[in-house]
N, C-alpha and C positions, 0 to 999 in steps of 0.2 A: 550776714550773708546776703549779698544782692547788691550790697552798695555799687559794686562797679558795675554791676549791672546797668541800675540803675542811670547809673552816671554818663553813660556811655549812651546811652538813650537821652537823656537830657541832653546832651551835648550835639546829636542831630539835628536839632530845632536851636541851640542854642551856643553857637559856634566858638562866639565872645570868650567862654568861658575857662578858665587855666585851671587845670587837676592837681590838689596837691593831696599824697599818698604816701602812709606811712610805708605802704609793703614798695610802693616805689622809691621813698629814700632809702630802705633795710636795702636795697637793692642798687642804687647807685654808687653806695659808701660804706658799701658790706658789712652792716651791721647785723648778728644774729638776732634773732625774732625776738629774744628774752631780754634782749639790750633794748625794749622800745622807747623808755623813757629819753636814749639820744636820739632815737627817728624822730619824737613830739619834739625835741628843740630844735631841730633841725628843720621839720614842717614850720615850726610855730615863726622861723628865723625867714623862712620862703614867704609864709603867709606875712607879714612887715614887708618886705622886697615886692609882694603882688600888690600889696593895697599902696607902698608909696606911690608904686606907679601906673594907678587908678584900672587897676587890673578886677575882673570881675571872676571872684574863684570859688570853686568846690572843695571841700573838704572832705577827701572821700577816705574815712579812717572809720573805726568802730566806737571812740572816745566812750569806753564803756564806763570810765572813771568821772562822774562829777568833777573834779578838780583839774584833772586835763581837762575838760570840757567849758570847763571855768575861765581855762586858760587862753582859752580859743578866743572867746567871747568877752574876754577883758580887750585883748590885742583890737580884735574887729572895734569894739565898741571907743578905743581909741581913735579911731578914723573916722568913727559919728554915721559908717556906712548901714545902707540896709540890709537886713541882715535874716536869714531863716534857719531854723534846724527842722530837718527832715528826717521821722524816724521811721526806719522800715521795721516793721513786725514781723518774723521770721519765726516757726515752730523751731523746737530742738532738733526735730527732727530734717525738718528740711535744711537746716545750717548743717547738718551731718553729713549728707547726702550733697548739698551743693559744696562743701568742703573735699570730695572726693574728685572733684571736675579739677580743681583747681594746680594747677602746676606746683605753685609751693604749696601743698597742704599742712595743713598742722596737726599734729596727734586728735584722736577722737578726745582725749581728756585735757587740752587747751580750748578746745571746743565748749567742751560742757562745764567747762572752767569760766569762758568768757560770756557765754549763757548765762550763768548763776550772777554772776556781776552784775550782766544790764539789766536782770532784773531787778537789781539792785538800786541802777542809777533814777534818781529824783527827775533830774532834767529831762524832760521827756520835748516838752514843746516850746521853742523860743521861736521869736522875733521880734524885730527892731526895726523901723519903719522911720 
């Protein structure tokens, strides 16, 4: 919760930069939320198309899974680019409450579902310099 926030704020100062968004592909090629595993090929197939063409991008997904996140970071790390991950720290509660703003929301219990995950995930802090 925050990431597009966030993103969107970065990208005031930092103009350069190309958004690529799972809930924006679920949404160009109408993919149901539960089918994310095709938005991440789909992102992963954009982010190859951004870096061939020395494009400077954001990744604004929740990659709450290790192994998507793996995924990201093998591709980037092909291109030998610089590289950062950025984790925003968000309570349960306020992902609840900022999930209510949101146009597509998702159920309170995909919420507290993708919660218990990130807690989950190892990768917390990368980069590649």
């Amino acid at each position: 919760s925050g990431k597009s926030t966030y993103t969107q704020e970065f990208l005031k100062d930092n103009p350069n930069y190309i958004v690529i968004s799972n809930d924006i592909v679920r949404d160009m090629f109408h993919i149901p939320f539960y089918t994310s595993e095709d938005s991440h090929d789909y992102s992963l197939a954009l982010l190859m198309v951004a870096l061939e063409h020395n494009k400077n991008v954001i990744i604004d997904n929740s990659n709450i899974y290790d192994d998507t996140l793996l995924r990201y970071i093998e591709v980037i790390n092909e291109y030998k680019e610089p590289h950062k991950l950025v984790t925003l720290n968000v309570s349960l509660e306020e992902a609840l409450k900022r999930n209510k703003t949101r146009t597509n929301h998702r159920t309170e219990k995909n919420i507290i579902e993708a919660y218990a995950q990130l807690l989950k995930t190892k990768i917390k802090d990368y980069s590649y310099e």
